[in-house]
C-alpha positions as CSV (number, residue, x, y, z in Angstrom):
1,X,0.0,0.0,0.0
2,X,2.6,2.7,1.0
3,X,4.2,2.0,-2.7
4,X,1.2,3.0,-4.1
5,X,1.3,5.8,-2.5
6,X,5.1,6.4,-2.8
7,X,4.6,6.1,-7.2
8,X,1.2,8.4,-6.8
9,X,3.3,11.0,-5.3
10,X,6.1,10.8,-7.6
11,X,3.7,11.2,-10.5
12,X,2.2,14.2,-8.9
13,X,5.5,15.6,-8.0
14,X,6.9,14.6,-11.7
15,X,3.4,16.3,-12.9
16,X,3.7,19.7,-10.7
17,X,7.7,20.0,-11.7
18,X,6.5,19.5,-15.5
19,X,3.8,22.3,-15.5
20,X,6.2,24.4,-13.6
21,X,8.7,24.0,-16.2
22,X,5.7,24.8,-18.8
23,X,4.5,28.0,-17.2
24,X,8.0,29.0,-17.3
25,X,8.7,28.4,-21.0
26,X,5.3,30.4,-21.3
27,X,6.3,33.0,-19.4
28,X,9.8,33.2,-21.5
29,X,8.2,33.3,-24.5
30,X,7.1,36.8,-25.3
31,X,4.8,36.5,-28.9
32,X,4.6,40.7,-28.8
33,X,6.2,42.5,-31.6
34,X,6.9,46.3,-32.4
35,X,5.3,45.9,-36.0
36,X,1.7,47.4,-36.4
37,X,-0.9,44.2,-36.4
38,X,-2.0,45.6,-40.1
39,X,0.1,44.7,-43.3
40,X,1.1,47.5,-46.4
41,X,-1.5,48.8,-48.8
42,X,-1.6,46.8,-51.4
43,X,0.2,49.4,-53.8
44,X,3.4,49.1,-51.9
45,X,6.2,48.7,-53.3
46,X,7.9,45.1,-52.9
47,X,11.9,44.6,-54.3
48,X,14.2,41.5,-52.6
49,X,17.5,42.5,-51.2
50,X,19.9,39.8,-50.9
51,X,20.0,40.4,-47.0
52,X,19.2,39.2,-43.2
53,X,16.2,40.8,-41.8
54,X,18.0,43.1,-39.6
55,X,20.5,43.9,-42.3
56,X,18.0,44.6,-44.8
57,X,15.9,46.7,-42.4
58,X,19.4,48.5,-41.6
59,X,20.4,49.2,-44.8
60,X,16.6,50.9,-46.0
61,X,16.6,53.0,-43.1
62,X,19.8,54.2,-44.0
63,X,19.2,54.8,-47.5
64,X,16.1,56.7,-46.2
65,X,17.8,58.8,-44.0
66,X,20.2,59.7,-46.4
67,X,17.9,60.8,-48.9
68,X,16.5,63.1,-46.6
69,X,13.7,60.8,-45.4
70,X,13.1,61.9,-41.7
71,X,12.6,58.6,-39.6
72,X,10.2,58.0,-36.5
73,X,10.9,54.4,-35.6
74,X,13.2,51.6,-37.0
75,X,12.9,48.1,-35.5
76,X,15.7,46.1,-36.9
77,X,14.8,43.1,-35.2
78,X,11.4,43.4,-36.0
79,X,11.8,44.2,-39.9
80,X,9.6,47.5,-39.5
81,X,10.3,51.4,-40.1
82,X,7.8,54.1,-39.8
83,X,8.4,57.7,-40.6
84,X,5.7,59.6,-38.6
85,X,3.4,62.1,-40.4
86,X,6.0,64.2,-42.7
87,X,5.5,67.6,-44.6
88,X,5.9,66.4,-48.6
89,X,8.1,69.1,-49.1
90,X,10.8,69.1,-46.5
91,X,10.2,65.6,-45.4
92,X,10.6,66.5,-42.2
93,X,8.5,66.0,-38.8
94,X,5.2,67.7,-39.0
95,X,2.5,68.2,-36.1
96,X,0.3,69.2,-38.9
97,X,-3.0,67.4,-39.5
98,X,-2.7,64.6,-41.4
99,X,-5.1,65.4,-44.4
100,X,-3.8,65.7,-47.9
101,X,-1.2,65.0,-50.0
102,X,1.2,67.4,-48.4
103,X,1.5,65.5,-45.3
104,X,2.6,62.0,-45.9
105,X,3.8,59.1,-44.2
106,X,6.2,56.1,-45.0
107,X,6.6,53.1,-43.7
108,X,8.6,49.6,-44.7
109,X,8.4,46.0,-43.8
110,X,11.3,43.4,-44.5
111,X,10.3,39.8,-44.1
112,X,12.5,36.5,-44.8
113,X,12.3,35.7,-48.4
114,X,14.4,32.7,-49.8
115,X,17.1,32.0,-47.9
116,X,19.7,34.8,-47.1
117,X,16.9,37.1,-48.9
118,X,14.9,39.8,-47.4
119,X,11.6,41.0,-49.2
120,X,11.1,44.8,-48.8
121,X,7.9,46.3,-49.1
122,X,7.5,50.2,-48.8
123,X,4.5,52.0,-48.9
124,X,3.8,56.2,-49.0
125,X,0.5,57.1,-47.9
126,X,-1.4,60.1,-46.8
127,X,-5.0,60.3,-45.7
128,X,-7.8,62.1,-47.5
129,X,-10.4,62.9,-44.9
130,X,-10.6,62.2,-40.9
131,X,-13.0,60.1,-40.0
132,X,-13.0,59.6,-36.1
133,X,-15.8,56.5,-36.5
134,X,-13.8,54.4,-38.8
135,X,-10.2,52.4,-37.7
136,X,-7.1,55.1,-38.5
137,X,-5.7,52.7,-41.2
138,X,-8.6,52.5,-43.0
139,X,-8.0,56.4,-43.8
140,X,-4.3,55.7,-45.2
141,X,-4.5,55.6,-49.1
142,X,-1.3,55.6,-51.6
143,X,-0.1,58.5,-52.6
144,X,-0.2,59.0,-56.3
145,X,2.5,57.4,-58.2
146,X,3.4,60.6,-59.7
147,X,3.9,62.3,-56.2
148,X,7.5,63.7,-55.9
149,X,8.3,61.1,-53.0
150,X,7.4,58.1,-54.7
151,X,9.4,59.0,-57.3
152,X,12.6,59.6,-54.4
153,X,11.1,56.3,-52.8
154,X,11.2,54.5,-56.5
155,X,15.3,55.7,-56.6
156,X,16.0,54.5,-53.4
157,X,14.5,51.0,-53.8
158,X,16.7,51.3,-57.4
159,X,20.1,52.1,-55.6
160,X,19.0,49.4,-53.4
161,X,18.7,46.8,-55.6
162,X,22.0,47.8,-57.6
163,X,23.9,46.8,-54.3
164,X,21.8,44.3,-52.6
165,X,19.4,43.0,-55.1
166,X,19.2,40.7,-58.4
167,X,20.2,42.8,-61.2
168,X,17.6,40.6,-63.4
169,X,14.9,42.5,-61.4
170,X,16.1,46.2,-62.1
171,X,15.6,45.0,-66.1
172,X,12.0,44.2,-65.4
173,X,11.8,47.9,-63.5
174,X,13.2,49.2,-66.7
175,X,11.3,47.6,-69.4
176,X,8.8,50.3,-71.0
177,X,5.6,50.0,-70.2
178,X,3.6,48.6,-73.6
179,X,1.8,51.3,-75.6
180,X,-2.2,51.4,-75.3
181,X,-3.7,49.6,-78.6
182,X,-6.4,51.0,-80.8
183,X,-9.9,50.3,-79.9
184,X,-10.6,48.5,-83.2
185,X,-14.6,48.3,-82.7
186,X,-14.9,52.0,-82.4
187,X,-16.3,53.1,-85.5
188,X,-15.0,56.6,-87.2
189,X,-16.1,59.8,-86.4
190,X,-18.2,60.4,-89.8
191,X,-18.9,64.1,-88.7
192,X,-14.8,64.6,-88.6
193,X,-14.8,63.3,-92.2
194,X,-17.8,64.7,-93.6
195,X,-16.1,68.5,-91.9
196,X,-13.1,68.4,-93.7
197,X,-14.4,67.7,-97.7
């Protein structure tokens, strides 16, 4: 009877020492992150950069900074970099309200790709009206693509590539767009032709 006893309290004991050990490994396992729990529009840019995460998010946050891109946050470890509300034209730190293309935001996200690869993807957004009843990141739409900072954006990603990336995928960024073809069911304008005899 007492080895009854004796196994039922080792397997208790075995059974508390294992959930202690669980609650621990719980405990030391923080699933938190500094990234914002929504993804980029889905305009954003997206290049690969033959990189680590933290390298990669290093090296766009640099090349941001030096082409005068003010920075708010970078989280290396994270793959995340947000630039605050800027003024378009100095790209500096604004406290202005957010409405309009005049004050825009930037913000990147590098995630693993293939292996030693990074995938970037940047996005430049500004917000068109404030609506306090709807989620902030619903406001956020892409700025135009003929906005002077896509454009500086569209460079950096370029210089980027030429040192980290596959040159195979600056052709593809270079190839022309095709032209628009003819709409061959739209019929003559027979008032045009009938003008000019």
């Amino acid at each position: 009877m007492s080895a009854v006893i004796a196994r039922r309290r080792s397997r208790r004991s075995n059974l508390l020492v294992l959930c202690a050990l669980g609650m621990v490994a719980i405990a030391a396992c923080r699933a938190t992150t500094s990234r914002p729990p929504f993804g980029p529009l889905p305009s954003a840019t997206i290049v690969q950069l033959e990189l680590e995460v933290p390298d990669a998010t290093r090296a766009v946050a640099l090349a941001l900074a030096t082409d005068s891109i003010a920075l708010k946050a970078i989280r290396e470890e994270h793959g995340f970099i947000d630039s605050g509300w800027l003024d378009s034209r100095t790209l500096e730190h604004t406290g202005a309200r957010p409405l309009g293309t005049g004050v825009v935001r930037v913000r990147a996200w590098v995630t693993p790709a293939k292996q030693f690869w990074s995938e970037v993807v940047v996005e430049a957004s500004f917000r068109s009206m404030d609506d306090p009843s709807r989620p902030e990141r619903e406001l956020d739409l892409p700025l135009p693509d003929d906005h002077p900072l896509q454009r500086r954006l569209g460079e950096v990603l370029r210089r980027l590539i030429e040192r980290y990336g596959d040159a195979e995928s600056l052709k593809a960024l270079a190839l022309p767009k095709p032209a628009a073809k003819p709409d061959s069911t739209a019929k003559p304008d027979t008032n045009a032709i009938a003008r000019r005899k």
